[in-house]
C-alpha positions in Angstrom: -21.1 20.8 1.9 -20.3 21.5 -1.8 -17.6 19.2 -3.4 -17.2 20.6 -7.3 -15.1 17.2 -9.0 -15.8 18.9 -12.3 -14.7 22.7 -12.1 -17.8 23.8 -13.3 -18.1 26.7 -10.4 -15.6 29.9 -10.0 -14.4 30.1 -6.9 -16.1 32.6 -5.5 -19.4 31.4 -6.7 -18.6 28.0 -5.1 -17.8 29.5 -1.6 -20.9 31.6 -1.6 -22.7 28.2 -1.8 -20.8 26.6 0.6 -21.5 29.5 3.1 -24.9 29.6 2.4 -25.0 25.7 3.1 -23.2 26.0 6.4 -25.2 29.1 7.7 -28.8 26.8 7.0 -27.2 23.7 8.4 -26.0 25.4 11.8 -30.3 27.6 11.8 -32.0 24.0 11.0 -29.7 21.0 11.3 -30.6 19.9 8.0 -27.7 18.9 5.6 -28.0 20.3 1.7 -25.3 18.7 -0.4 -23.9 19.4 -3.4 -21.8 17.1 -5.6 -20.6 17.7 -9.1 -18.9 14.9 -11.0 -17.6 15.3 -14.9 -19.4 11.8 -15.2 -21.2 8.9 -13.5 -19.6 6.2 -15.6 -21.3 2.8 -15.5 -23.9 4.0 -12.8 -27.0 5.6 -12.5 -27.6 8.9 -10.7 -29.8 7.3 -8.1 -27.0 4.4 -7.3 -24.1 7.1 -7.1 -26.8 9.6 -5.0 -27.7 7.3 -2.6 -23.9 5.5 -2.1 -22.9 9.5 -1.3 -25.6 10.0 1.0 -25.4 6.9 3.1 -21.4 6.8 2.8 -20.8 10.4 3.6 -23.0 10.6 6.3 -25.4 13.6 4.8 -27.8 14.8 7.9 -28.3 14.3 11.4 -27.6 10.1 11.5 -31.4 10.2 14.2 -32.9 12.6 12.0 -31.8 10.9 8.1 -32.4 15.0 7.0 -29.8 15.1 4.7 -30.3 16.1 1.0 -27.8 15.8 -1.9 -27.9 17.6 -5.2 -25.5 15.3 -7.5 -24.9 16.9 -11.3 -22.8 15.1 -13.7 -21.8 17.6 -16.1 -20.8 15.6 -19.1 -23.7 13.2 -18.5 -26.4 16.2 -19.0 -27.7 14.6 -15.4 -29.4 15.7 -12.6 -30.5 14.1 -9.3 -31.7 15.2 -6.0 -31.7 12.3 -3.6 -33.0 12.6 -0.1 -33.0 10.7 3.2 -36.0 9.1 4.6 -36.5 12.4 7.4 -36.7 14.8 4.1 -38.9 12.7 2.2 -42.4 14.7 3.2 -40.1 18.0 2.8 -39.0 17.3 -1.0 -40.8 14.4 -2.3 -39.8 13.3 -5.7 -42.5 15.5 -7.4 -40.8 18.8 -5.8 -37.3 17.6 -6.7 -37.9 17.1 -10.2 -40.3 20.2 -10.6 -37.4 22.0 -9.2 -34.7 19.8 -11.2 -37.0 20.6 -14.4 -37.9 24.8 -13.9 -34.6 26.3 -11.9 -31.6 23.6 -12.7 -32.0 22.5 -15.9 -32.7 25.9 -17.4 -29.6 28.0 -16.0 -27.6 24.7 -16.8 -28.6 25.4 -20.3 -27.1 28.8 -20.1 -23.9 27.4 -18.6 -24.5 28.8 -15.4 -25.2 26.1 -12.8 -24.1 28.9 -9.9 -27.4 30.2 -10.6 -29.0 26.6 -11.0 -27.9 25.3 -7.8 -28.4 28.1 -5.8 -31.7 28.7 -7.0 -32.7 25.0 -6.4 -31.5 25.3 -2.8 -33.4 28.8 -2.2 -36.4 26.3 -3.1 -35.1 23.2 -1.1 -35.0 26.1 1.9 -38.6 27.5 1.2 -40.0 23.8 0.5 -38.3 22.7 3.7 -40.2 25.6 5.7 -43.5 24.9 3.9 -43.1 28.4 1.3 -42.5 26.7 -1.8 -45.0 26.9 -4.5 -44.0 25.3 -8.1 -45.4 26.7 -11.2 -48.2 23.9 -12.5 -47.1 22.4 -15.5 -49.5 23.4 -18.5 -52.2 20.3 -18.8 -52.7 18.6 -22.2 -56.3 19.2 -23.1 -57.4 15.9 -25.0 -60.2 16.3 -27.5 -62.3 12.9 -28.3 -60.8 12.9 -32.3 -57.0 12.6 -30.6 -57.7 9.7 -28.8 -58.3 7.9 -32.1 -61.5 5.9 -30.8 -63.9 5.8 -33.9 -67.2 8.0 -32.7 -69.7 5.3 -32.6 -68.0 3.1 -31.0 -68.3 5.4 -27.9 -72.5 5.9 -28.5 -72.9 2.4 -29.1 
């Protein structure tokens, strides 16, 4: 299910999504949404997520495997919210690795086709255990940055 409130996909690109939704709903019976609003007004992008994915029914109602990508373009936000039977599949550190290396990045280029359909090729792989993140580069600390005079540590 794709629902573009904003216009921010073409047509085409927008029904190659769709299709690609449809055909992995009818192999696996799990639900991928996607929502795009111009804005989220007043709310937070976890309140609006989760209202969509309970009201609209995303996923099998015995199985809660439905997953929603929700972008609000003039907001600059980003959420993928998840019911309970997709938690283990995308926890939240997934979602935002994938929010934070595939979205975010093509978004910046003005070309969320590419972000959204690379975040559900990753959903997909994630889903069938494939998916494999690129670490995030680890902060080395030395001891002068923690600003902790030296012989207070000997002492």
């Amino acid at each position: 299910m794709l629902n573009d409130f904003a216009g921010a996909l073409l047509r085409e690109d927008a029904a190659k999504l769709e299709q690609k939704l449809e055909a992995y709903e009818d192999s696996t019976s799990t639900e991928i949404a996607i929502v795009i609003l111009r804005t989220l007004g007043e709310y937070t992008p976890e309140e609006v997520g989760i209202k969509i994915l309970r009201t609209w029914g995303i996923g099998k109602k015995d199985k809660n495997n439905g997953l929603l990508i929700l972008v609000a373009v003039d907001d600059r936000k980003v959420r993928i919210e998840n019911g309970y039977g997709m938690e283990n599949v995308v926890p939240d550190a997934i979602a935002y690795r994938i929010i934070d290396q595939q979205i975010k990045p093509a978004f910046r280029e003005g070309n969320y086709y590419r972000g959204l359909d690379d975040a559900v090729n990753s959903i997909m792989k994630a889903a069938a255990g494939e998916y494999h993140a690129v670490p995030k580069r680890r902060t080395k600390y030395r001891a002068a940055s923690l600003a902790v005079p030296s012989s207070s540590v000997l002492s």
